[in-house]
mmCIF file as Biopython writes it, N, C-alpha, C and O atoms, coordinates in Angstrom:
data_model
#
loop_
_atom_site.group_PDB
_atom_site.id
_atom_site.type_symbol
_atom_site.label_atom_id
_atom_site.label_alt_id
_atom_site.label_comp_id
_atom_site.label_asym_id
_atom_site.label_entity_id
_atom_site.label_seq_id
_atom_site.pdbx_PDB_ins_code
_atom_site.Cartn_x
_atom_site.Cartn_y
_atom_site.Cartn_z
_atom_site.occupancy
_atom_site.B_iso_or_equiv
_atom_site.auth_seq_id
_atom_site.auth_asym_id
_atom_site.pdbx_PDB_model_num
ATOM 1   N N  . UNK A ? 1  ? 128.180 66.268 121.898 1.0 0.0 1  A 1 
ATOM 2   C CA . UNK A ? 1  ? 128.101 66.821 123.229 1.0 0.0 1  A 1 
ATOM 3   C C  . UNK A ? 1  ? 129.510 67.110 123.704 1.0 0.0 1  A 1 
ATOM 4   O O  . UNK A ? 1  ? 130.355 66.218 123.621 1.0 0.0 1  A 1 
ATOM 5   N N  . UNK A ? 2  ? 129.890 68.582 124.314 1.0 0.0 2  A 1 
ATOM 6   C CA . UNK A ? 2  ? 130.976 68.784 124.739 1.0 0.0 2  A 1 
ATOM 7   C C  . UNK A ? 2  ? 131.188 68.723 126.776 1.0 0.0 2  A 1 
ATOM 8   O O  . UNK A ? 2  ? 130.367 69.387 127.410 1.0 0.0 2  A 1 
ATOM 9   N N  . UNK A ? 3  ? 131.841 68.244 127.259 1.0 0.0 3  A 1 
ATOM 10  C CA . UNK A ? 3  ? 131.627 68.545 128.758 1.0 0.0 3  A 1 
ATOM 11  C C  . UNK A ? 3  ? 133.278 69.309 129.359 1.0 0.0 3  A 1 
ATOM 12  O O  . UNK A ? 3  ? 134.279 69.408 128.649 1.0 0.0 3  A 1 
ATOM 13  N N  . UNK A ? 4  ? 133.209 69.606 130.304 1.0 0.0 4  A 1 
ATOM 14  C CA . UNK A ? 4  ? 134.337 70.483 131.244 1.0 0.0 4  A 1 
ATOM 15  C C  . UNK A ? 4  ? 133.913 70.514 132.476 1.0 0.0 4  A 1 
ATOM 16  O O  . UNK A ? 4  ? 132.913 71.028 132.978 1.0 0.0 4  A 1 
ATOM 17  N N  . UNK A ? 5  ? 134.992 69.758 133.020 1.0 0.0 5  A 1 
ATOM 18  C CA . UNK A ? 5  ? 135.641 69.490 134.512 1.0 0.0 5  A 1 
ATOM 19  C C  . UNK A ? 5  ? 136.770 69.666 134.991 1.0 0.0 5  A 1 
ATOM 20  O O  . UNK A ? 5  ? 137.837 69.127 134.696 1.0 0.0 5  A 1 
ATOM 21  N N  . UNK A ? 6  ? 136.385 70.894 136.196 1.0 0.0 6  A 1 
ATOM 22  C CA . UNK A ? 6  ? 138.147 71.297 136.181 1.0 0.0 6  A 1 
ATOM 23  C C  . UNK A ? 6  ? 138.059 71.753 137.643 1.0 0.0 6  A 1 
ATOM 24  O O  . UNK A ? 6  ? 137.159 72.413 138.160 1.0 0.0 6  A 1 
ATOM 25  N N  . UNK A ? 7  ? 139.506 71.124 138.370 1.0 0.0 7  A 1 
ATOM 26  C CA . UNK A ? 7  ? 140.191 70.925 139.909 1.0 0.0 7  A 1 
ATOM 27  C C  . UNK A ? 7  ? 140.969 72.067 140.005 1.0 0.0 7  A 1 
ATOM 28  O O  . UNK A ? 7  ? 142.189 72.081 140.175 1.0 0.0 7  A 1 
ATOM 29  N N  . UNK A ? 8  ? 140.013 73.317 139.857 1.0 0.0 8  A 1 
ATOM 30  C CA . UNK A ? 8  ? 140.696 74.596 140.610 1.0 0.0 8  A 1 
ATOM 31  C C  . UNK A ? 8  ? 141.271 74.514 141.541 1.0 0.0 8  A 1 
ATOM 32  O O  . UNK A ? 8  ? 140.972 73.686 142.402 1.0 0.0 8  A 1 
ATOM 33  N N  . UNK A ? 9  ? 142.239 75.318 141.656 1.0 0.0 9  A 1 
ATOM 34  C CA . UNK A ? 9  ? 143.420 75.542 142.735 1.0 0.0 9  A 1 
ATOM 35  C C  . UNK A ? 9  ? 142.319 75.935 144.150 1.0 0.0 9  A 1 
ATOM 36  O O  . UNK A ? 9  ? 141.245 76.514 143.986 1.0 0.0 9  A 1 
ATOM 37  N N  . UNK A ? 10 ? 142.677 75.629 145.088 1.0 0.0 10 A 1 
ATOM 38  C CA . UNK A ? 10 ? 141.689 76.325 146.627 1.0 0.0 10 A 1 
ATOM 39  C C  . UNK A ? 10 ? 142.010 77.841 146.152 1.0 0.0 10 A 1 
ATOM 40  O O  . UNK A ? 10 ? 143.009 78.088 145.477 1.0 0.0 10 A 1 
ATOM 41  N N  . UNK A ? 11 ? 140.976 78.956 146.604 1.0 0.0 11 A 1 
ATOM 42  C CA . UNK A ? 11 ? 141.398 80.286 146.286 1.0 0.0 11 A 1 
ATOM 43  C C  . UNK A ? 11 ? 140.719 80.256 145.225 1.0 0.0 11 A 1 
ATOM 44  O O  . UNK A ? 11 ? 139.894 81.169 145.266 1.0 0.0 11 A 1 
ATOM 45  N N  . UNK A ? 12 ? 140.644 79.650 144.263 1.0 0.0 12 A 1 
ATOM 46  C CA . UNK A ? 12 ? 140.185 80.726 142.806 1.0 0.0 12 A 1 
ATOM 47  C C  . UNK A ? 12 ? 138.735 81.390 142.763 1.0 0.0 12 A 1 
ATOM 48  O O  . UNK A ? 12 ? 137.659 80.838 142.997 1.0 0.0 12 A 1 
ATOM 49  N N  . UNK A ? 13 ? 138.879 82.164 142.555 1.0 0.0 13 A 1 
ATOM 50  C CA . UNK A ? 13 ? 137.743 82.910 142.498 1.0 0.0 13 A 1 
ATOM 51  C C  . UNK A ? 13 ? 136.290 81.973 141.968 1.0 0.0 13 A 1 
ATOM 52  O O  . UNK A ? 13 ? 136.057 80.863 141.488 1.0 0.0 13 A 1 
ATOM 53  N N  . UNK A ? 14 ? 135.405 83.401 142.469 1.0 0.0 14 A 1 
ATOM 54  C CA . UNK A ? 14 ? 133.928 82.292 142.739 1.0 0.0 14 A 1 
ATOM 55  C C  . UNK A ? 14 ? 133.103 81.986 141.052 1.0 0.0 14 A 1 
ATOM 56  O O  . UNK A ? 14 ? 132.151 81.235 140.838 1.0 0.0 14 A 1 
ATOM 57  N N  . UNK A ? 15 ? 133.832 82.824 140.080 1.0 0.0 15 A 1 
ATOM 58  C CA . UNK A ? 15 ? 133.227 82.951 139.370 1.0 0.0 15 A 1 
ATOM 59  C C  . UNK A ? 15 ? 133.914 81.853 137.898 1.0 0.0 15 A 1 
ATOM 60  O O  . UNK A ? 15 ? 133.360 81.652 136.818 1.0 0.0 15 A 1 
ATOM 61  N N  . UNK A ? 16 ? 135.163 81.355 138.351 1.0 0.0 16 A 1 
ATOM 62  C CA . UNK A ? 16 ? 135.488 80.161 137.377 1.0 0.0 16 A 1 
ATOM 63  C C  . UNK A ? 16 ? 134.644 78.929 137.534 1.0 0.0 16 A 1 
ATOM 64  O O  . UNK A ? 16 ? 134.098 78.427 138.516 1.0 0.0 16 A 1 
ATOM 65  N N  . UNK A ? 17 ? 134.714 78.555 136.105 1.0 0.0 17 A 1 
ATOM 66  C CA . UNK A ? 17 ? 133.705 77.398 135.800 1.0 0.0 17 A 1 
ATOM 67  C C  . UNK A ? 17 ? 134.453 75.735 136.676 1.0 0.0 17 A 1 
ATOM 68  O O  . UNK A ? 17 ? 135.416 74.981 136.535 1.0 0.0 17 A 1 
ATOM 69  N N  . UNK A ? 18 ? 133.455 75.867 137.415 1.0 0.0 18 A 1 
ATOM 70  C CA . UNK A ? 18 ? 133.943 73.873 137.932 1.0 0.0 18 A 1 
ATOM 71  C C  . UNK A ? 18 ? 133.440 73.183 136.915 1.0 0.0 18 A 1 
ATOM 72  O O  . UNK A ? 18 ? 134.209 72.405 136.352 1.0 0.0 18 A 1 
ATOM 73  N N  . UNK A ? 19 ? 132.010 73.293 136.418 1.0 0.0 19 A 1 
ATOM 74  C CA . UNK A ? 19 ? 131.759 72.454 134.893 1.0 0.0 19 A 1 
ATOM 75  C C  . UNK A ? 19 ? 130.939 73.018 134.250 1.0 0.0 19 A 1 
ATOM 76  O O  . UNK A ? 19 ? 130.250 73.961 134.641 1.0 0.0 19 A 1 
ATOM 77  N N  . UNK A ? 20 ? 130.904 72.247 132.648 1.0 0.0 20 A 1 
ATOM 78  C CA . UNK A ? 20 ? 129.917 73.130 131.956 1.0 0.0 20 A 1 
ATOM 79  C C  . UNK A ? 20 ? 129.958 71.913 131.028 1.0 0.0 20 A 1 
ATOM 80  O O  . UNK A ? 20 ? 130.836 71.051 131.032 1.0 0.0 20 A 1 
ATOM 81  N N  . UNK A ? 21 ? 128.567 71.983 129.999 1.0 0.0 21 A 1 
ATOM 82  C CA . UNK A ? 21 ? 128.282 71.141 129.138 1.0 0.0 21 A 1 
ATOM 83  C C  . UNK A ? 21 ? 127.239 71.730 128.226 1.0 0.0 21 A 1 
ATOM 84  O O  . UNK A ? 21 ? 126.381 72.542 128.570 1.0 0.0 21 A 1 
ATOM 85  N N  . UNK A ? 22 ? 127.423 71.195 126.946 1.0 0.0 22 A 1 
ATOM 86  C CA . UNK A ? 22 ? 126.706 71.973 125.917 1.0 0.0 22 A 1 
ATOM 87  C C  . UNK A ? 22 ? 126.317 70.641 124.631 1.0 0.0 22 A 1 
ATOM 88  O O  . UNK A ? 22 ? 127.151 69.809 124.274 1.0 0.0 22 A 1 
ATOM 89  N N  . UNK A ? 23 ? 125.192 70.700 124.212 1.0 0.0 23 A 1 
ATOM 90  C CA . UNK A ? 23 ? 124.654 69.579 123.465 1.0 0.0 23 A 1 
ATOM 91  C C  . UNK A ? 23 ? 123.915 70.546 122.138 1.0 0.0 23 A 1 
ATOM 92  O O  . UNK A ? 23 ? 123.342 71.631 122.243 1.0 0.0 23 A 1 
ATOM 93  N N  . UNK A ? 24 ? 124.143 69.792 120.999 1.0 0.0 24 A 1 
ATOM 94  C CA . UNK A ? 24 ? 123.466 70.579 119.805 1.0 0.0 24 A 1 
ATOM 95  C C  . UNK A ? 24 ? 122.919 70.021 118.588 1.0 0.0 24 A 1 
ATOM 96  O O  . UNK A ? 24 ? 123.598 69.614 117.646 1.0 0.0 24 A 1 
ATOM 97  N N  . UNK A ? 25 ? 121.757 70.022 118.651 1.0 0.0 25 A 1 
ATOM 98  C CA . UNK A ? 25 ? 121.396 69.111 117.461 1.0 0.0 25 A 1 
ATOM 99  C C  . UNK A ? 25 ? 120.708 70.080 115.949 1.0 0.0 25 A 1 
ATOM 100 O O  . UNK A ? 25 ? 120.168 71.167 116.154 1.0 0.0 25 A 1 
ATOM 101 N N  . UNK A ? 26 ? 120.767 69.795 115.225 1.0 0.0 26 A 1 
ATOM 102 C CA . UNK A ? 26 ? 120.844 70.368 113.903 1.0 0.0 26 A 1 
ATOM 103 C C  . UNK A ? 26 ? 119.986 69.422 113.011 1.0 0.0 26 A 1 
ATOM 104 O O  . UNK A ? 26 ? 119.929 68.193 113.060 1.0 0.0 26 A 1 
ATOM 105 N N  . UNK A ? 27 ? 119.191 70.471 112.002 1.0 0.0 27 A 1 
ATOM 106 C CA . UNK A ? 27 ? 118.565 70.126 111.248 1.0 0.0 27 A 1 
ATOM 107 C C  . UNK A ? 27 ? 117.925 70.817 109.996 1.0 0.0 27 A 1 
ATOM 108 O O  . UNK A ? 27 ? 117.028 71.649 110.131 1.0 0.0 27 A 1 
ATOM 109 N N  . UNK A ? 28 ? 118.346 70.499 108.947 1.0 0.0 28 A 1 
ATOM 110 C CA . UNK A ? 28 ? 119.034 71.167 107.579 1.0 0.0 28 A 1 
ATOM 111 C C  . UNK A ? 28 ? 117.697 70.897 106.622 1.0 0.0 28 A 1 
ATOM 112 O O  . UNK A ? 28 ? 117.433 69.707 106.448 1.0 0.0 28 A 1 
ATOM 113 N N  . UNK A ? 29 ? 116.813 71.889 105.972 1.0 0.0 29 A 1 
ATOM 114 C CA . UNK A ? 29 ? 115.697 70.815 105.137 1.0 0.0 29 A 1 
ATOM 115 C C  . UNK A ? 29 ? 115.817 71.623 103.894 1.0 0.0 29 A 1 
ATOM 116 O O  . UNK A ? 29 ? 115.796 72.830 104.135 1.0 0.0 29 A 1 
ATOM 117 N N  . UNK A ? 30 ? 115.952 71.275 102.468 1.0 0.0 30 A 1 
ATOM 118 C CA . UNK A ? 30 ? 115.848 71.591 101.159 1.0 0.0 30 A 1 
ATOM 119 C C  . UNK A ? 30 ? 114.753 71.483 100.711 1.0 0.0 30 A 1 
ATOM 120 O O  . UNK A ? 30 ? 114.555 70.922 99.633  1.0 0.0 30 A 1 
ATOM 121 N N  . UNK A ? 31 ? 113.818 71.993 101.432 1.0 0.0 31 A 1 
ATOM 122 C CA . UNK A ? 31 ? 112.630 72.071 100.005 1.0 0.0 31 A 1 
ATOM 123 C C  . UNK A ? 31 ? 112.269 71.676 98.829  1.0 0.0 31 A 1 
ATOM 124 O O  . UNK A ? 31 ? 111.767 70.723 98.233  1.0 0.0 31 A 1 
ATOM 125 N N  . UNK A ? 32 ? 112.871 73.172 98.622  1.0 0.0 32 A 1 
ATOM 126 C CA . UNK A ? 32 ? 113.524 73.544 96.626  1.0 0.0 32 A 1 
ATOM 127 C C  . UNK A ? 32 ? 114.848 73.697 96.923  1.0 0.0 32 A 1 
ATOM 128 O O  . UNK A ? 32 ? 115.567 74.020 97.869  1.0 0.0 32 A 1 
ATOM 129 N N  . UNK A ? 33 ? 114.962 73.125 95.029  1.0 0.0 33 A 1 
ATOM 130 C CA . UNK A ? 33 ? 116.501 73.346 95.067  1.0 0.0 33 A 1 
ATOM 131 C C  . UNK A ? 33 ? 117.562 74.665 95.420  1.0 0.0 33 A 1 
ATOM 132 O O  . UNK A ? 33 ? 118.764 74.407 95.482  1.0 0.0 33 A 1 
ATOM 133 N N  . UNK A ? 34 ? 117.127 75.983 95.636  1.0 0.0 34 A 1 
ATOM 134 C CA . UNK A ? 34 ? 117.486 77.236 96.075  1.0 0.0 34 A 1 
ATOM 135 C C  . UNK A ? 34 ? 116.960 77.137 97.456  1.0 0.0 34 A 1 
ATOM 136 O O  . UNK A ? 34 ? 115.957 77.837 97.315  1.0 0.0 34 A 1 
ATOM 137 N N  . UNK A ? 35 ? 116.949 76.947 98.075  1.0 0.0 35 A 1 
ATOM 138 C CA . UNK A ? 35 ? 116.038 77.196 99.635  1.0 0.0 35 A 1 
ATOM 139 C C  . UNK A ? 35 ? 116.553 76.134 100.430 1.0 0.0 35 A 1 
ATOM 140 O O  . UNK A ? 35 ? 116.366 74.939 100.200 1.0 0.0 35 A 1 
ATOM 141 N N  . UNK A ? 36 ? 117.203 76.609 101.366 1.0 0.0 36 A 1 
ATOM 142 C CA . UNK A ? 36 ? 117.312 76.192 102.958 1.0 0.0 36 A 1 
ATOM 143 C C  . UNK A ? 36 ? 116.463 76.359 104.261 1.0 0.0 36 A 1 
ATOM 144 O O  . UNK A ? 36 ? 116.301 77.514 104.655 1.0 0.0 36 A 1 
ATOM 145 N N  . UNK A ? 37 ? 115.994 75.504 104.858 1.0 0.0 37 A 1 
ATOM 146 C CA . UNK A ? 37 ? 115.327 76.039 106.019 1.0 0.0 37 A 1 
ATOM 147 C C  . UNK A ? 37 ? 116.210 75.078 107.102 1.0 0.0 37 A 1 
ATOM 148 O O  . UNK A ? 37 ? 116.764 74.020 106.804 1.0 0.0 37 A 1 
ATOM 149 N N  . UNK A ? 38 ? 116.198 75.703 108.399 1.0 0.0 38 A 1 
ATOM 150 C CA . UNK A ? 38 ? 116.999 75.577 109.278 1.0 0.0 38 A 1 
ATOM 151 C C  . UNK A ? 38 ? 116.215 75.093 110.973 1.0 0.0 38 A 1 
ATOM 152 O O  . UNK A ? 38 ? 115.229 75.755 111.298 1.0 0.0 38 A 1 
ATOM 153 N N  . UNK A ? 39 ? 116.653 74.074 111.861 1.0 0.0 39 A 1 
ATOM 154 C CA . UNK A ? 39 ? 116.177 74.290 112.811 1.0 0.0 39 A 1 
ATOM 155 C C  . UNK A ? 39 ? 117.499 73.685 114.042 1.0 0.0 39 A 1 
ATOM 156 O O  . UNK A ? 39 ? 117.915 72.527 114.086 1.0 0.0 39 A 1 
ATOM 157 N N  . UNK A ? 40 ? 117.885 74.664 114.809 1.0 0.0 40 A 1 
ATOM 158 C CA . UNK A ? 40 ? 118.630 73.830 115.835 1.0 0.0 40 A 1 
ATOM 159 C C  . UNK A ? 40 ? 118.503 74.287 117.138 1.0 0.0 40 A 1 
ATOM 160 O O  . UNK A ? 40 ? 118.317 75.457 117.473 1.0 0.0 40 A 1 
ATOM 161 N N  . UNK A ? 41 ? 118.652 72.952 118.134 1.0 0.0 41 A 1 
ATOM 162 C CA . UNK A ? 41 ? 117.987 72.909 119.409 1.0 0.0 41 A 1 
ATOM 163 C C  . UNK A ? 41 ? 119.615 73.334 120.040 1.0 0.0 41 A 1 
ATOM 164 O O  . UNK A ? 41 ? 120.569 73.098 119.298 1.0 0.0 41 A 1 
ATOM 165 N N  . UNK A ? 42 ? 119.900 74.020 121.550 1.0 0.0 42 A 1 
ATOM 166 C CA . UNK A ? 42 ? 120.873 73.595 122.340 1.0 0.0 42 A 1 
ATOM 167 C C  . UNK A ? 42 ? 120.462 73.840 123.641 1.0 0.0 42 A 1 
ATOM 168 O O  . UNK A ? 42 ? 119.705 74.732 124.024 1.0 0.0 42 A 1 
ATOM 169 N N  . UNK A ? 43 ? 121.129 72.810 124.422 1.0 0.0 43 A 1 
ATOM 170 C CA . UNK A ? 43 ? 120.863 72.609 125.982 1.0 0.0 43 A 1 
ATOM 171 C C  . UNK A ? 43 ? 122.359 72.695 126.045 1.0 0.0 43 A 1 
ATOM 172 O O  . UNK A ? 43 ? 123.175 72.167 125.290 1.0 0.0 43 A 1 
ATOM 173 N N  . UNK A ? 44 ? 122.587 73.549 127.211 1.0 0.0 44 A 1 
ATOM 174 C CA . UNK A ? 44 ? 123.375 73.584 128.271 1.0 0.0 44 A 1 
ATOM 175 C C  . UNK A ? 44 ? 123.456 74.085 129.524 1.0 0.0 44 A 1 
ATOM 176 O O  . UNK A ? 44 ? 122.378 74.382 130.040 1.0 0.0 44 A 1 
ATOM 177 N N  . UNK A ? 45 ? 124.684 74.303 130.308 1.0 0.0 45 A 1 
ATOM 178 C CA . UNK A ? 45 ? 125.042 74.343 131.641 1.0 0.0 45 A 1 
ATOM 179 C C  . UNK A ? 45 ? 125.906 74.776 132.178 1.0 0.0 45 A 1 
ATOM 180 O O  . UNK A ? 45 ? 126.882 74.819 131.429 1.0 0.0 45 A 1 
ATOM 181 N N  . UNK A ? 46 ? 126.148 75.243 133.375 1.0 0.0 46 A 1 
ATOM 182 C CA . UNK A ? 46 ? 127.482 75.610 133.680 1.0 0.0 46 A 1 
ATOM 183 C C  . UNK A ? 46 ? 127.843 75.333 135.400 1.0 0.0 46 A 1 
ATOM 184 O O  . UNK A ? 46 ? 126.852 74.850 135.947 1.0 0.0 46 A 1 
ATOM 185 N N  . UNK A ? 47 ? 128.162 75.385 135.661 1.0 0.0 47 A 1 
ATOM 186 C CA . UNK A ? 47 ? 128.389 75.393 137.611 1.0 0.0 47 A 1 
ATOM 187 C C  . UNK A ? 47 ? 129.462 76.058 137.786 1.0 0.0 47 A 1 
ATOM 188 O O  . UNK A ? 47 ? 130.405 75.519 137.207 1.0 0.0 47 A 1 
ATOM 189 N N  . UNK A ? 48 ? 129.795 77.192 138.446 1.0 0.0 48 A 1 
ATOM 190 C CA . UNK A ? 48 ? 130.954 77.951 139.083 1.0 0.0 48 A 1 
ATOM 191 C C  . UNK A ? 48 ? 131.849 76.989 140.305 1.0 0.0 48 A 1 
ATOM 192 O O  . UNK A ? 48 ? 131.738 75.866 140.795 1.0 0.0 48 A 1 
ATOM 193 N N  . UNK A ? 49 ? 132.547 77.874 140.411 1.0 0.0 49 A 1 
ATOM 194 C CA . UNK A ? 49 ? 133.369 77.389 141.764 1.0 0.0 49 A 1 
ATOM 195 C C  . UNK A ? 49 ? 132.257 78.360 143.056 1.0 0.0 49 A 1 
ATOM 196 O O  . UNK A ? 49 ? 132.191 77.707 144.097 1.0 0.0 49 A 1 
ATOM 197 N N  . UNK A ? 50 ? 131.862 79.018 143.092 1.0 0.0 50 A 1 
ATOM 198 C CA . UNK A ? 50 ? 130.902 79.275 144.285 1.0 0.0 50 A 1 
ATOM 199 C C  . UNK A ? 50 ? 129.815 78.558 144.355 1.0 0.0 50 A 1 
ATOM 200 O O  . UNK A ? 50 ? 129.110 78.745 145.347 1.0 0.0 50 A 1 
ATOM 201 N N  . UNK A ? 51 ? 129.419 77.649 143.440 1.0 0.0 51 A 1 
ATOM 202 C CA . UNK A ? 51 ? 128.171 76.699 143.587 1.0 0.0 51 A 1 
ATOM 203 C C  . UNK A ? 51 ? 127.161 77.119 142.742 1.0 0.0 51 A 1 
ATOM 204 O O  . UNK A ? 51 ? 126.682 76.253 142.010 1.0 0.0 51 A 1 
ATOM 205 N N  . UNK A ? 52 ? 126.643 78.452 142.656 1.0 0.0 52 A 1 
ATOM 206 C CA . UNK A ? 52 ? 125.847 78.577 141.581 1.0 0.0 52 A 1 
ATOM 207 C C  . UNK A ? 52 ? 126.112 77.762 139.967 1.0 0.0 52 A 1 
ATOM 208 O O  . UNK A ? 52 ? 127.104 77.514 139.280 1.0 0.0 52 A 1 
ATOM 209 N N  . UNK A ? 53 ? 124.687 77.540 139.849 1.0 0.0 53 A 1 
ATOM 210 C CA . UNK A ? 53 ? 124.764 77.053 138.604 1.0 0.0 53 A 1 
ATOM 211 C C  . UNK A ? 53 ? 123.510 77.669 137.831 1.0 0.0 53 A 1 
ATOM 212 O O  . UNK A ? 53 ? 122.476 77.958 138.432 1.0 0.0 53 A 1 
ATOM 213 N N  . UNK A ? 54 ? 123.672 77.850 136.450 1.0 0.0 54 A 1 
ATOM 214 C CA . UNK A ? 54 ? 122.511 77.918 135.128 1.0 0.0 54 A 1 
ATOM 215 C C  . UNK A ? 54 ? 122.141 76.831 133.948 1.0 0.0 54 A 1 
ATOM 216 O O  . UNK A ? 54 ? 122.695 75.760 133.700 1.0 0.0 54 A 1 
ATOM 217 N N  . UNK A ? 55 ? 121.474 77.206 133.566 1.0 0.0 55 A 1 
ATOM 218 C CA . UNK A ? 55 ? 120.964 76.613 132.416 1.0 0.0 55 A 1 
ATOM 219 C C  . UNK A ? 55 ? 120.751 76.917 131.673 1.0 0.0 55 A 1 
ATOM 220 O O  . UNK A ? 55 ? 120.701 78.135 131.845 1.0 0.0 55 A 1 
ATOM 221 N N  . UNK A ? 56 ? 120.388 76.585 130.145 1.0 0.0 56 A 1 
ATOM 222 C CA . UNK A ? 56 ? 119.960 76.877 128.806 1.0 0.0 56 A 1 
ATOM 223 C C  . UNK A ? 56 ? 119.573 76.040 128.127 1.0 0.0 56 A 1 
ATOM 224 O O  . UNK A ? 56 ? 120.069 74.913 128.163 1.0 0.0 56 A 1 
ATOM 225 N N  . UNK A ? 57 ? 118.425 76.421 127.198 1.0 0.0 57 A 1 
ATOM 226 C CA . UNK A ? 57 ? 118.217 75.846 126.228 1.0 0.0 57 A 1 
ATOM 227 C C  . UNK A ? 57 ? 117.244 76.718 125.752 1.0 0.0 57 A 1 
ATOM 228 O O  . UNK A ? 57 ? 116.541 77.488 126.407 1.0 0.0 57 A 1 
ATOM 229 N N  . UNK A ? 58 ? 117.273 76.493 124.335 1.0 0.0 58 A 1 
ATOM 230 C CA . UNK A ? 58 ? 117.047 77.400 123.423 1.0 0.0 58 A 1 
ATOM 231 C C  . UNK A ? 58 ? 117.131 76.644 121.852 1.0 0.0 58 A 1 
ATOM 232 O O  . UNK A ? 58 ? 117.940 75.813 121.437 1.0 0.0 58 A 1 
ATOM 233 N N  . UNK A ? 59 ? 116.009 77.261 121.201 1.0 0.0 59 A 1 
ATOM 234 C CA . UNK A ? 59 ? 115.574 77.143 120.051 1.0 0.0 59 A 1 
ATOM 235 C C  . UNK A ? 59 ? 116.300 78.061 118.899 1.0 0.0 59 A 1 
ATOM 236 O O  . UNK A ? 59 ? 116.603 79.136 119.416 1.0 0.0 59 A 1 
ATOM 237 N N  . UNK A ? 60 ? 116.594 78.022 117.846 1.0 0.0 60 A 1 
ATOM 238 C CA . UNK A ? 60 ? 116.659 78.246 116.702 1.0 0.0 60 A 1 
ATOM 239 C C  . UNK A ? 60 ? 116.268 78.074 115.815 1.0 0.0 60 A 1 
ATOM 240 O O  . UNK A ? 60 ? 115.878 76.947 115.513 1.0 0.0 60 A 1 
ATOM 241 N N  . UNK A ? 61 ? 116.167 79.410 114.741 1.0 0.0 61 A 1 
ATOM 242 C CA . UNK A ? 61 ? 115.648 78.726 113.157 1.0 0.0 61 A 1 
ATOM 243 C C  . UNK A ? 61 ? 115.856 79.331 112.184 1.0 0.0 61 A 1 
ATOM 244 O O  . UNK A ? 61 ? 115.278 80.417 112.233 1.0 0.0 61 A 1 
ATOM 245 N N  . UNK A ? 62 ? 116.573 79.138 111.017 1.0 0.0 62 A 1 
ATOM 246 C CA . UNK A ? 62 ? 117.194 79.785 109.875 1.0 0.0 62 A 1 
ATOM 247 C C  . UNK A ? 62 ? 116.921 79.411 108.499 1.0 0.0 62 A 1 
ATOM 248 O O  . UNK A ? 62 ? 116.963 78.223 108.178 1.0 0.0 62 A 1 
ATOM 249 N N  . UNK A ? 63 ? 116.610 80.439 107.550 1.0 0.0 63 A 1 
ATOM 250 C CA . UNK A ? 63 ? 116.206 80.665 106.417 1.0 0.0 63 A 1 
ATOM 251 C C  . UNK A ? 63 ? 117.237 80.912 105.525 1.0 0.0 63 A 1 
ATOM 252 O O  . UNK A ? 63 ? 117.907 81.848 105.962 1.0 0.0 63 A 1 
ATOM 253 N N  . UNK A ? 64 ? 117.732 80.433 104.314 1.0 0.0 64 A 1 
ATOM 254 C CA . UNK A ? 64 ? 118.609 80.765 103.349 1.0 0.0 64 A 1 
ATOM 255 C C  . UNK A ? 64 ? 117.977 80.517 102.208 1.0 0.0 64 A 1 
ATOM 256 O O  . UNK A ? 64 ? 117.521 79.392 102.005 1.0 0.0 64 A 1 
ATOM 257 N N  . UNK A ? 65 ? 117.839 81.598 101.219 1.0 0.0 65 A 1 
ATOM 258 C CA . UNK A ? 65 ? 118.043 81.605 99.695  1.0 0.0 65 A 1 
ATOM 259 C C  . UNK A ? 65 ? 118.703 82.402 99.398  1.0 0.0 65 A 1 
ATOM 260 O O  . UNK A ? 65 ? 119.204 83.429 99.856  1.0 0.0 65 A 1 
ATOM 261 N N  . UNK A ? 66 ? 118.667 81.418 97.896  1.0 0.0 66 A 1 
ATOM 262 C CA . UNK A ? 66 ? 119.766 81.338 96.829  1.0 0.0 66 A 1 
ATOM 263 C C  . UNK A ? 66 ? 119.483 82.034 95.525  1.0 0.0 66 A 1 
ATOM 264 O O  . UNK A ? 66 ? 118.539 81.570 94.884  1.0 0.0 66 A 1 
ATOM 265 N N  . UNK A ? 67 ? 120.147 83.096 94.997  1.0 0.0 67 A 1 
ATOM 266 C CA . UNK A ? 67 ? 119.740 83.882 93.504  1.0 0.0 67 A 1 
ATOM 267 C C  . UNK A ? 67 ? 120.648 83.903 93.131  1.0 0.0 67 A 1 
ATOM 268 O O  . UNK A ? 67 ? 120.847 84.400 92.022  1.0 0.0 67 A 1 
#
């Protein structure tokens, strides 16, 4: 998990990040010996200096073979 917190100057614009945080978990599966299958989760966040804030999270999933 990564986080960011930061004591903008008064004035800075509305659109710099006051915080943000991002989490990622991973998960790798071999089958067969040629074949990868893939799954990773991430949640995160952000908050501006004007107060708005978002969110995320989101799914992934990845396929690799090997010839």
């Amino acid at each position: 998990m990564s986080t960011l917190h930061a004591s903008n100057p008064a004035g800075s614009a509305g659109s710099i990040n006051r915080s943000a945080y991002s989490s990622h978990l991973n998960l790798i599966w071999s089958p067969v010996e040629k074949a990868n299958l893939g799954l990773e989760y991430i949640r995160a966040g952000r908050t501006v200096e004007s107060g708005d804030s978002g969110r995320l999270n989101r799914l992934q999933a990845s396929a690799q073979l090997l010839f």
